[in-house]
C-alpha positions as CSV (number, residue, x, y, z in Angstrom):
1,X,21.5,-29.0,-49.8
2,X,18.2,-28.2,-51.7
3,X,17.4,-24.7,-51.6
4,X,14.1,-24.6,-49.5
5,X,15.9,-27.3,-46.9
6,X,18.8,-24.3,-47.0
7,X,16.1,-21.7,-46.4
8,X,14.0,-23.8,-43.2
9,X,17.6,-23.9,-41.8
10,X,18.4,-20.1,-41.9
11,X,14.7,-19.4,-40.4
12,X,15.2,-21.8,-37.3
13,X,19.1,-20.1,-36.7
14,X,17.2,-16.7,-37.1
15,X,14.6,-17.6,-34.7
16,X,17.2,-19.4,-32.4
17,X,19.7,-16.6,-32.2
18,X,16.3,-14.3,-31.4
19,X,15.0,-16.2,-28.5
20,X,18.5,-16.2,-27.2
21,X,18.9,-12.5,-27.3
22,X,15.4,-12.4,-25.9
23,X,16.8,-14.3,-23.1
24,X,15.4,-15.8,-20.0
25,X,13.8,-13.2,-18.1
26,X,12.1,-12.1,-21.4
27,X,10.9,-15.6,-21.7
28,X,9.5,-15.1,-18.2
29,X,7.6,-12.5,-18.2
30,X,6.3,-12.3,-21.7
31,X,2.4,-12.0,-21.9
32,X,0.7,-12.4,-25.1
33,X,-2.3,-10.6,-26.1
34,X,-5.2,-13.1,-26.7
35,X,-8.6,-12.7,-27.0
36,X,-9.6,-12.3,-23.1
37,X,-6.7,-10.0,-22.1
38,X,-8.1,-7.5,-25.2
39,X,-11.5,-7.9,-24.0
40,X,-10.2,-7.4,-20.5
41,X,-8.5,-3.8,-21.5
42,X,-11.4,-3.0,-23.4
43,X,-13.4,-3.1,-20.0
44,X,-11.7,-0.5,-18.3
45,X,-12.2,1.6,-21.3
46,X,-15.7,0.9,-21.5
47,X,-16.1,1.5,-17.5
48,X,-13.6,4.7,-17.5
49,X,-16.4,7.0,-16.5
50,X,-17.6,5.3,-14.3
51,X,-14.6,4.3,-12.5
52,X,-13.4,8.6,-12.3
53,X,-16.7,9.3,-11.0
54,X,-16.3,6.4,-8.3
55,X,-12.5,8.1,-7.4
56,X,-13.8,11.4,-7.5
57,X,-16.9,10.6,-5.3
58,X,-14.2,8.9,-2.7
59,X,-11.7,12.3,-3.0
60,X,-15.0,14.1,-2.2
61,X,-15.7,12.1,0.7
62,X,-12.4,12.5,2.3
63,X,-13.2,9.9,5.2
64,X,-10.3,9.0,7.7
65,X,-10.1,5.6,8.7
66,X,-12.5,3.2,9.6
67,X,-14.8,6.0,8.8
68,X,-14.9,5.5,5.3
69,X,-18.8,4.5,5.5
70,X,-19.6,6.5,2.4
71,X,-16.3,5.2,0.3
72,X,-17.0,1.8,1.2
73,X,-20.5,1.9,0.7
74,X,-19.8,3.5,-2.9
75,X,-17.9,0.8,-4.4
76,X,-19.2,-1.9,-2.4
77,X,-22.8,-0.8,-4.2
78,X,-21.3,-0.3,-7.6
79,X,-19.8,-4.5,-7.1
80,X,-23.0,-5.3,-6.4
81,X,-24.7,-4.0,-9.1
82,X,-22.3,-5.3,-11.5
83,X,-22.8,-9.0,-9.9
84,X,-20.1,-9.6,-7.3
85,X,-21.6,-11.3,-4.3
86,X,-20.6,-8.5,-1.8
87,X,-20.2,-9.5,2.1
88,X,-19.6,-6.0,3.8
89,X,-18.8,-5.9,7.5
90,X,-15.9,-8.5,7.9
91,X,-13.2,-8.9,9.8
92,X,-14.9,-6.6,12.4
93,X,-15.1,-3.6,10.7
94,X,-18.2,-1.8,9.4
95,X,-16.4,-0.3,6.2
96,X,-14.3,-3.8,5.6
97,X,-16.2,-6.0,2.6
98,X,-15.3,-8.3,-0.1
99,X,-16.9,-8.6,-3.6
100,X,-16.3,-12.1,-4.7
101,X,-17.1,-13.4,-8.9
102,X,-16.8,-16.9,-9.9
103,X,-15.9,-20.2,-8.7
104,X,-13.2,-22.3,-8.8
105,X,-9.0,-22.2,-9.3
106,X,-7.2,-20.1,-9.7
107,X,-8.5,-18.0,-6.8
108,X,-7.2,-14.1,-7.6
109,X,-7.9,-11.1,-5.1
110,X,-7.1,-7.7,-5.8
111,X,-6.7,-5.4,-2.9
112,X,-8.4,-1.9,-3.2
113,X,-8.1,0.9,-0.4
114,X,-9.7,4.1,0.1
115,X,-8.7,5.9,3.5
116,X,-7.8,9.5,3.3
117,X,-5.3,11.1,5.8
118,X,-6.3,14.2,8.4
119,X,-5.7,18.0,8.0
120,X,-4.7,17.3,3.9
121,X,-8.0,19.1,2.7
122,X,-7.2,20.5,-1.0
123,X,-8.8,21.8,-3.8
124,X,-7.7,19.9,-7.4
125,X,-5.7,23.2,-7.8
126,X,-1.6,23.2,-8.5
127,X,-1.5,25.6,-5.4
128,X,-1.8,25.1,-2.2
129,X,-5.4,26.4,-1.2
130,X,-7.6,23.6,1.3
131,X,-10.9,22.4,0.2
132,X,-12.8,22.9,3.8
133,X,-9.8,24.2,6.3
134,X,-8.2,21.2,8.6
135,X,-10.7,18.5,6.7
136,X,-8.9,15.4,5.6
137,X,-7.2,14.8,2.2
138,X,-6.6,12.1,-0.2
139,X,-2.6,12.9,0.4
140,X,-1.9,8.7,-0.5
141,X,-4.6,8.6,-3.6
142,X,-6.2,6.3,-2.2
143,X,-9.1,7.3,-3.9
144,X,-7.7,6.1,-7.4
145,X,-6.3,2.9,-5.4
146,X,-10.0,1.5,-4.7
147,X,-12.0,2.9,-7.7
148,X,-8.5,1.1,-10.4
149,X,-8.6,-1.6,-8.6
150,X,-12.1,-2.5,-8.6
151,X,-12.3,-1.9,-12.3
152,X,-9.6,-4.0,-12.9
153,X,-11.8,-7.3,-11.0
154,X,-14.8,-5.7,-12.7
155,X,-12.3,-6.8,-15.9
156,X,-11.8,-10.2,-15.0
157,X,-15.3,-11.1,-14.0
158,X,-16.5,-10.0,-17.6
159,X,-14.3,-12.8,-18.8
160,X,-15.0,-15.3,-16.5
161,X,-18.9,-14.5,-17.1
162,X,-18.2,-14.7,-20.9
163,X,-16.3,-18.0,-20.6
164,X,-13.2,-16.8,-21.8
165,X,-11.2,-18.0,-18.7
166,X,-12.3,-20.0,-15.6
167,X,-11.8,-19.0,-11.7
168,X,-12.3,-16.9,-9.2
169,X,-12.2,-13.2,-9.1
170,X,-11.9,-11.6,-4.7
171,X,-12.0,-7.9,-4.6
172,X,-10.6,-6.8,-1.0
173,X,-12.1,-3.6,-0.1
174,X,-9.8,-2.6,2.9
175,X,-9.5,0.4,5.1
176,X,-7.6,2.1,7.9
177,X,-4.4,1.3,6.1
178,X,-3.1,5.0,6.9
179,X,-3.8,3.7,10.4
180,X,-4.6,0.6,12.2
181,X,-3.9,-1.7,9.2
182,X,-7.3,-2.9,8.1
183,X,-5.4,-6.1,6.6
184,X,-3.9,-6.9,9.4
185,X,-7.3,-8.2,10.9
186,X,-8.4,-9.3,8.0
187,X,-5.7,-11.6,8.1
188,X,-5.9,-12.6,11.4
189,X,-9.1,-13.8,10.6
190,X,-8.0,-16.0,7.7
191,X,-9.7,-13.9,4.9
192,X,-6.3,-14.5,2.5
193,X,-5.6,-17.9,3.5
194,X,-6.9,-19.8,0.4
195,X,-5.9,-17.3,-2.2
196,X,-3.7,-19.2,-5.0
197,X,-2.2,-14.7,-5.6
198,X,-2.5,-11.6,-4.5
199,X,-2.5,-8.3,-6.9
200,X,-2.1,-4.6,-5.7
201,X,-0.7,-1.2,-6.8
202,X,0.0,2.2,-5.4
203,X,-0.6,5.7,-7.0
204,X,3.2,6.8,-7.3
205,X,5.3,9.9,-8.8
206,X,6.8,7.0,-11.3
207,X,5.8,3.5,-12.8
208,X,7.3,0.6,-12.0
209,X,6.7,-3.1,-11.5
210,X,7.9,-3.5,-7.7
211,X,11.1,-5.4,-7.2
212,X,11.5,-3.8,-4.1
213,X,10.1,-4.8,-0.5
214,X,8.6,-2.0,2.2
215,X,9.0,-1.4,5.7
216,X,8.0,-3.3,8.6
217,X,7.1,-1.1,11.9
218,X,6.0,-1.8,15.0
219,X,3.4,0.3,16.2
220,X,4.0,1.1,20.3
221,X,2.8,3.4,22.9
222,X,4.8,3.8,25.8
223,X,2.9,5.2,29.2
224,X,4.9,6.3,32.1
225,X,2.8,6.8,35.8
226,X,4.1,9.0,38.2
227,X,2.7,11.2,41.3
228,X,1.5,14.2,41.5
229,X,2.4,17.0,43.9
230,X,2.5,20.9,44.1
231,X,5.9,21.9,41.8
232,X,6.6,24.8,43.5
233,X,5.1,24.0,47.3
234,X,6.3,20.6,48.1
235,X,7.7,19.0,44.4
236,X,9.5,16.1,46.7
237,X,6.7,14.4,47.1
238,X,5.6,14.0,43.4
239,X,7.4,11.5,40.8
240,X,7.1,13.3,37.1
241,X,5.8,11.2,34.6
242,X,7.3,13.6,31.9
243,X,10.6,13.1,33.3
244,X,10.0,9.4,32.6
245,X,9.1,10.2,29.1
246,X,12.0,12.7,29.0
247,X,14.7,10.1,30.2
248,X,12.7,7.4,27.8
249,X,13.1,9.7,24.7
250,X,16.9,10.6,25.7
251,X,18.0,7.0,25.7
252,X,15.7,6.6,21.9
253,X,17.9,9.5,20.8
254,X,21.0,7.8,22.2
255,X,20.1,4.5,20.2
256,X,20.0,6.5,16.6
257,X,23.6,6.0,16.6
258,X,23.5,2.1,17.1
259,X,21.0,1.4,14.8
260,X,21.3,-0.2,11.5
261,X,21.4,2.7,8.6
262,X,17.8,0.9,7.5
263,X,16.2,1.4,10.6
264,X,14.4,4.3,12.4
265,X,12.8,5.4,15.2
266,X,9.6,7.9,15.0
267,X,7.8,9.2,18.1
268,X,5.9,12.2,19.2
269,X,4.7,13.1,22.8
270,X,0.6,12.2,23.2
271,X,1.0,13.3,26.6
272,X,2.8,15.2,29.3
273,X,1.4,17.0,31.9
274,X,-1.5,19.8,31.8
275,X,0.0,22.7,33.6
276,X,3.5,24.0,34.9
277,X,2.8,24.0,38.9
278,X,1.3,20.2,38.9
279,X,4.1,17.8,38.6
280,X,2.6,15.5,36.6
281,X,1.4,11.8,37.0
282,X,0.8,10.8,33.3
283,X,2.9,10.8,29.8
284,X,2.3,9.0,27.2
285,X,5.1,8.6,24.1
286,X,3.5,6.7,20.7
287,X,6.4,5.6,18.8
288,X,7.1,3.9,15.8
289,X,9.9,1.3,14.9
290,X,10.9,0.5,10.8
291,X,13.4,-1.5,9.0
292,X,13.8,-3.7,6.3
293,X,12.7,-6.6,8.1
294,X,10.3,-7.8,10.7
295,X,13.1,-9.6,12.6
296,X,14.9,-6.5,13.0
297,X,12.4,-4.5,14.4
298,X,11.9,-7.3,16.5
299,X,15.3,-6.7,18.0
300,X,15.0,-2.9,18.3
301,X,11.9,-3.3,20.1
302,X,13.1,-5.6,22.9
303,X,15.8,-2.1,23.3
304,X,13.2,0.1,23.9
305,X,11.6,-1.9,26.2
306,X,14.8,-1.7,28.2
307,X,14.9,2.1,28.0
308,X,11.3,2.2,29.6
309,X,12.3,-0.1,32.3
310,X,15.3,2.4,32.8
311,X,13.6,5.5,32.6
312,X,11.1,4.4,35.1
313,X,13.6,3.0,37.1
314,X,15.6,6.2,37.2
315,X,12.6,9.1,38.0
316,X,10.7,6.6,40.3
317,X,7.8,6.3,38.0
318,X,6.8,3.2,36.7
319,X,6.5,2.2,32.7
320,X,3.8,0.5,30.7
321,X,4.5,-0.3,26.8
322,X,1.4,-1.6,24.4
323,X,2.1,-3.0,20.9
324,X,-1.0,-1.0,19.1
325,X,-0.1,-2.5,15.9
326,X,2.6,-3.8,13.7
327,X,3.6,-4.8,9.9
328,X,5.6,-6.8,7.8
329,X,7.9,-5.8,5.4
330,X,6.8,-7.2,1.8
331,X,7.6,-10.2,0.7
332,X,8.6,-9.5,-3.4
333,X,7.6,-11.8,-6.4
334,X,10.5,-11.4,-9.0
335,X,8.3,-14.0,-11.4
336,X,5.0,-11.4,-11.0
337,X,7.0,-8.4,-11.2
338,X,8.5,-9.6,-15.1
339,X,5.0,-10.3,-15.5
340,X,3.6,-6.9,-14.5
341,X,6.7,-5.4,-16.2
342,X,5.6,-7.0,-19.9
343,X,2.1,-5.8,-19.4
344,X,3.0,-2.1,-18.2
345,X,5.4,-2.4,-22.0
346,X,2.5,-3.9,-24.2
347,X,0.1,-1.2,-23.0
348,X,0.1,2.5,-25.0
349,X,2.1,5.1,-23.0
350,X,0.2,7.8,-21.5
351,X,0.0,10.9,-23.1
352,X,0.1,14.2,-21.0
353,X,-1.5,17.1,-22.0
354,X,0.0,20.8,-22.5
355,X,-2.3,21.6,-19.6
356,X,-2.0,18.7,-17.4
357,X,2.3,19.1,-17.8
358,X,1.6,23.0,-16.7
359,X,-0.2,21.9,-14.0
360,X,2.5,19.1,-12.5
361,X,5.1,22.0,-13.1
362,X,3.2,24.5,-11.0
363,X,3.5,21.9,-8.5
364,X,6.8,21.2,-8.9
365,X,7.9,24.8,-8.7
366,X,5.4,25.3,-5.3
367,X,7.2,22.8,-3.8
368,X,10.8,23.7,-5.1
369,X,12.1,20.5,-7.0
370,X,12.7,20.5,-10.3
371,X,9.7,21.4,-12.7
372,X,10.0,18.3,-15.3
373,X,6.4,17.7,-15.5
374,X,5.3,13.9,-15.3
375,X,7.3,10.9,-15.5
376,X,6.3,9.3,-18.4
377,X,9.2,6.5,-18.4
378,X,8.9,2.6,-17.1
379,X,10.7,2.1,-14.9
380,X,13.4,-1.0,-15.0
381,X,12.9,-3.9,-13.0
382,X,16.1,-4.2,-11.4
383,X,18.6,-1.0,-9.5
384,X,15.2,0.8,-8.2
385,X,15.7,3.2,-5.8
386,X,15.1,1.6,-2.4
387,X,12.5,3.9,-0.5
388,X,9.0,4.5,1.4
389,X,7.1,3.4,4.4
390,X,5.4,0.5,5.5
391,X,2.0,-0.6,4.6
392,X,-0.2,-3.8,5.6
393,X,-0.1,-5.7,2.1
394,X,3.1,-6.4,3.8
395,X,0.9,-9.0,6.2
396,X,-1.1,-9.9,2.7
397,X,2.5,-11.1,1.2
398,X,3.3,-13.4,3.5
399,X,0.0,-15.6,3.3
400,X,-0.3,-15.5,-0.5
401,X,2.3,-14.3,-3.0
402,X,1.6,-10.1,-3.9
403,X,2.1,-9.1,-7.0
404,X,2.5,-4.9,-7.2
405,X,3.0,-2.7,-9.3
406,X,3.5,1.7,-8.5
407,X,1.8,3.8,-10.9
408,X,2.5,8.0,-11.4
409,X,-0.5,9.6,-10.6
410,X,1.6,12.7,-9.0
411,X,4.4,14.8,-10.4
412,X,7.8,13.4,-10.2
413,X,9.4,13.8,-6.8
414,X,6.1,15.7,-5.4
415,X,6.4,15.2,-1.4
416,X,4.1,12.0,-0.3
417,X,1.4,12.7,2.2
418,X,0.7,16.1,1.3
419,X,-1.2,18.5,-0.9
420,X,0.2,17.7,-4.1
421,X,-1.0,14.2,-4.0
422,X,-4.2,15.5,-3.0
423,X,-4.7,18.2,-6.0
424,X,-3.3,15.5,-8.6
425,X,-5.8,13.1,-7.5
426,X,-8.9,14.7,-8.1
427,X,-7.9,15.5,-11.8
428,X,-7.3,14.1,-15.1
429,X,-3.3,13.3,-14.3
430,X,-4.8,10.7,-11.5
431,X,-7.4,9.9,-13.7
432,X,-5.0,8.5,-16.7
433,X,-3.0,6.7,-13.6
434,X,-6.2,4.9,-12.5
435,X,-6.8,3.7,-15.7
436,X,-3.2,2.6,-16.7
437,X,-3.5,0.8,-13.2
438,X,-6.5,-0.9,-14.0
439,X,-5.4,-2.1,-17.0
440,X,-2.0,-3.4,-16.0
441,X,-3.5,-5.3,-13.1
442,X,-6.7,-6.8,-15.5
443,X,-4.4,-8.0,-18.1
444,X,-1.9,-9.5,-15.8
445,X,-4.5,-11.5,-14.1
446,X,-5.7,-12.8,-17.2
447,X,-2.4,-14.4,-18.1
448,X,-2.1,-16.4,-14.2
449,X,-5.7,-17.4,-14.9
450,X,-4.7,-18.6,-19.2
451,X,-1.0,-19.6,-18.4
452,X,-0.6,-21.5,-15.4
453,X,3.1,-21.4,-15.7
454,X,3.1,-18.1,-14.6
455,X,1.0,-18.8,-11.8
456,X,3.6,-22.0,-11.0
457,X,6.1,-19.7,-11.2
458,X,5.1,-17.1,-8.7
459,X,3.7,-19.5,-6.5
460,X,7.1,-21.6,-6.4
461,X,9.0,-18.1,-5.8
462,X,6.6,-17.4,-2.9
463,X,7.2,-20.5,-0.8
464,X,10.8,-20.6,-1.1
465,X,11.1,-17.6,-0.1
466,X,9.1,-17.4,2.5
467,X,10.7,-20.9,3.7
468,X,9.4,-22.0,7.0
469,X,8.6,-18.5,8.5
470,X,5.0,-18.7,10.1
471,X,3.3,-15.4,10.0
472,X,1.5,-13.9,13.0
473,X,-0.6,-10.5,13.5
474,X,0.9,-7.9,15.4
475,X,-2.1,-7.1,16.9
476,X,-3.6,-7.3,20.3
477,X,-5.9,-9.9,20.7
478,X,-10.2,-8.7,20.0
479,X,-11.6,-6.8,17.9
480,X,-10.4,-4.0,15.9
481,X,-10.3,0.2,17.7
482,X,-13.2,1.4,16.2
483,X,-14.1,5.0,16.5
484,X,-16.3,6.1,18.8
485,X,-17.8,9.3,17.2
C-alpha cells in the first residue's frame, strides 16, 4: 500500500474511532460556533449594561403580581426601542405584552418574568437587613429572569435583521407567575399555539440544562357556611363553620399517610371566625395540591372533595370548593436539554470574585449551610437531583416543546423565596448569572434557527411524548383576578 494511501487510511480510523467515543448524545447536542451564534454572544456583551440596569430597575420596583406596571412597562419600552413590534395588554392583563421580530419559520419565543413576591424587601447586603420594612422582594430573581431573557431575543433579532438567519423571534413578557399563573391565560387564549419552540431559564443556586420536570398543583379554596349563634348563651342553635374547616383539615392530615411520597398537600386557614363568643358562620381553607403529574393531582383532588362533603356533613355546615387555579407539571425536551448542555460547555466559565465569594459565604454562614461560595460547576445532564415547585411554563410545555435551562445566580443551597435570593440579585453575582443566561439561551436559538435537525429533533421528542394528551387551563372560565387597588 503506497504510503500516502497508508496515511488517508490511519486519518479516517483516527477520526472513526473519535466520533465513536464522542458518541451519540455528543453527536446530538453538539453546536458549532458559526458566524451568527458569535455575533449573537457578542450582543449580550454589547447590551450588558443595559440589560443590569433593566434588572436592577425591576429589583427596585419590587411589584407583586399583576402589579408589575412599572417592570412591564420597562422592558416592554426598551423592545420597542430596539424594534420589536410590542402588543402590551394581552391575554387580559394590563402588565401581559409580547415583543415580536421577524417573520416567518422557525417561530422561537422566549419567556421572560418579572413578579416579585410580598414581605421579601432586602437590601443587596449578605445580611439580612429589609430595604423598606414588609415591601415585596425579588426572593425568585425574577428580575434577572425578564431583563436575560429579553437580551437574549434582543440577540436573535440582530441576526435576523442582519440576515444571518431567517425567522421569527416572540419575546413573552409574563406576570403573576408567583401567583395566578399569567401563562395560564395566556394560553387559554392561544398566544403559544403556533410556536415551532419554546426557551426559558430560571435564576438557580447551580447550572444545569433541565432534564427534570416540575410540579403540577391544583390551586383550591375550600369555604365552609355555617350559623351563627351566641357561644356561650344559646351555642345549640349555631352550626361552626370552623368546626367544618377543623374536621376538613383533620381528614387532609389523615390523607398524608396515603399519599404518594411525590405528592403534598399545603393549606393555611384564610378564615375562621372573628371573635370567641360568636360561633361562627364563615371559614375559608386555601389549599394547594402537587405531584409529579397532573393526573395525579387529579386524583387527590376528587379526595378532598370527599373530605369537604364529610366535614360539612358531620358539623351541619354546608361546603363550597373553587378551583382558583392550577398547573402542569413540565413536559422535558432531552434533544434541547443536550443542546443547552453543549452551549452552557462552549461558553467561558464564570469567574467569581474574592469579594463576590465573601459575600455568598456570608450568606451561607447567615443561613447555617455550608459556606462554599458559588457553584461554579455544570451540572450533568442525567442523575439531577429531583426538586422544586411548580410554575406555569409547565402549561407552556405542553402546547409547544420548552426548552430550560437553571442558572446560579444565588449561593449554593441558599433557601428559595427568601432574602438571600433577594440580596444576590441586585448585585454583580446575579448580574454574571443574567448574562451567562442570556447567552446560553441566544446561542442555542441560533442553532434551531441554522440546523433544523435540532429543531426536528426536539419537535419529534415533544409530540411523542406528549402523545394524545389534550391540554386544558385550570382556570375558571373569564377574565383573569385583577387587583383592585
Amino acid at each position: 500500500m503506497p504510503i500516502i494511501n497508508r496515511f488517508r487510511t490511519l486519518c479516517f480510523l483516527f477520526i472513526l474511532a473519535a466520533s465513536m467515543l464522542a458518541g451519540p448524545s455528543a453527536a446530538a447536542g453538539s453546536s458549532e460556533s458559526t458566524a451568527a451564534k458569535k455575533a449573537a454572544i457578542q450582543s449580550v456583551d454589547n447590551h450588558a449594561g443595559e440589560l443590569i440596569s433593566i434588572s436592577d430597575a425591576v429589583w427596585a420596583f419590587a411589584e407583586t403580581a399583576l402589579r408589575e406596571h412599572r417592570s412591564a412597562r420597562v422592558l416592554a419600552d426598551y423592545a420597542e426601542k430596539q424594534g420589536f413590534r410590542v402588543d402590551r395588554g394581552v391575554a387580559g392583563m394590563p402588565t401581559a405584552f409580547i415583543a415580536t421580530y421577524g417573520q416567518g419559520r422557525p417561530l422561537i419565543g422566549i419567556i421572560g418574568e418579572y413578579d416579585a413576591l410580598p414581605g421579601l424587601s432586602q437590601k443587596a447586603i449578605p445580611i439580612k437587613e429589609p430595604l423598606v420594612m414588609g415591601a415585596a422582594g425579588h426572593g425568585c430573581g425574577h428580575n434577572l429572569f425578564g431583563a436575560a431573557s429579553l437580551g437574549a431575543a434582543l440577540a436573535l433579532k440582530e441576526q435576523i435583521e442582519a440576515g444571518r438567519i431567517q425567522g421569527t423571534i416572540r419575546f413573552y413578557g409574563t406576570p403573576a407567575e408567583e401567583d395566578i399563573g399569567g401563562k395560564i391565560y395566556m394560553a387559554r387564549d392561544g398566544l403559544f399555539d403556533d410556536l415551532d419552540v419554546m426557551i426559558a431559564w430560571h435564576p438557580g443556586d447551580k447550572t444545569q440544562a433541565d432534564t427534570n420536570s416540575s410540579q403540577a398543583m391544583m390551586d383550591v379554596v375550600v369555604e365552609f357556611q355555617g350559623k351563627a349563634a351566641h357561644a356561650a348563651n344559646d351555642p345549640w342553635n349555631g352550626r361552626s363553620a370552623v368546626d367544618g374547616v377543623e374536621a376538613f383539615l383533620h381528614g387532609i392530615n389523615l390523607m398524608r399517610e396515603h399519599i404518594k411520597p411525590g405528592s403534598h398537600l399545603h393549606y393555611t386557614i384564610a378564615a375562621g371566625g372573628d371573635v370567641p363568643n360568636v360561633v361562627p358562620e364563615y371559614g375559608k381553607v386555601w389549599l394547594w395540591i402537587r405531584d409529579w403529574e397532573c393526573s395525579e393531582v387529579e386524583l387527590l383532588l376528587a379526595r378532598v372533595r370527599k373530605a369537604a362533603e364529610g366535614a360539612a356533613m358531620m358539623t351541619g355546615t354546608t361546603s363550597k370548593l373553587t378551583i382558583q387555579s392550577g398547573i402542569w407539571e413540565r413536559l422535558t425536551n432531552d434533544a434541547g436539554a443536550k443542546l443547552l448542555d453543549a452551549n452552557l460547555h462552549r461558553l467561558e466559565p464564570v469567574a467569581f470574585t474574592e469579594e463576590e465569594e465573601a459575600f455568598a459565604k456570608t450568606i451561607q454562614r447567615a443561613v447555617g449551610v455550608p459556606d462554599i461560595g458559588m457553584d461554579k460547576e455544570i451540572q450533568p445532564l442525567h442523575g439531577q437531583e429531583k426538586r422544586g415547585g411548580s410554575t406555569d411554563v409547565g402549561d407552556v410545555s405542553w402546547i409547544a416543546p420548552t426548552l430550560h435551562v437553571t442558572i446560579a445566580t444565588v449561593p449554593r443551597d441558599a433557601p428559595w423565596h427568601a432574602w438571600p435570593v433577594v440580596a444576590a440579585s441586585g448585585m454583580s453575582i446575579g448580574h454574571k448569572g443574567l448574562i451567562r443566561a442570556a447567552k446560553t439561551l441566544a446561542a442555542t436559538m441560533v442553532d434551531l434557527c441554522e440546523q433544523q435537525a435540532h429543531l426536528k429533533a426536539v419537535r419529534k421528542e415533544f409530540e411523542t411524548k406528549r402523545g394524545d394528551v389534550v391540554y386544558k387551563a385550570y382556570i375558571p372560565a373569564g377574565p383573569p383576578p385583577l387587583p383592585k387597588d
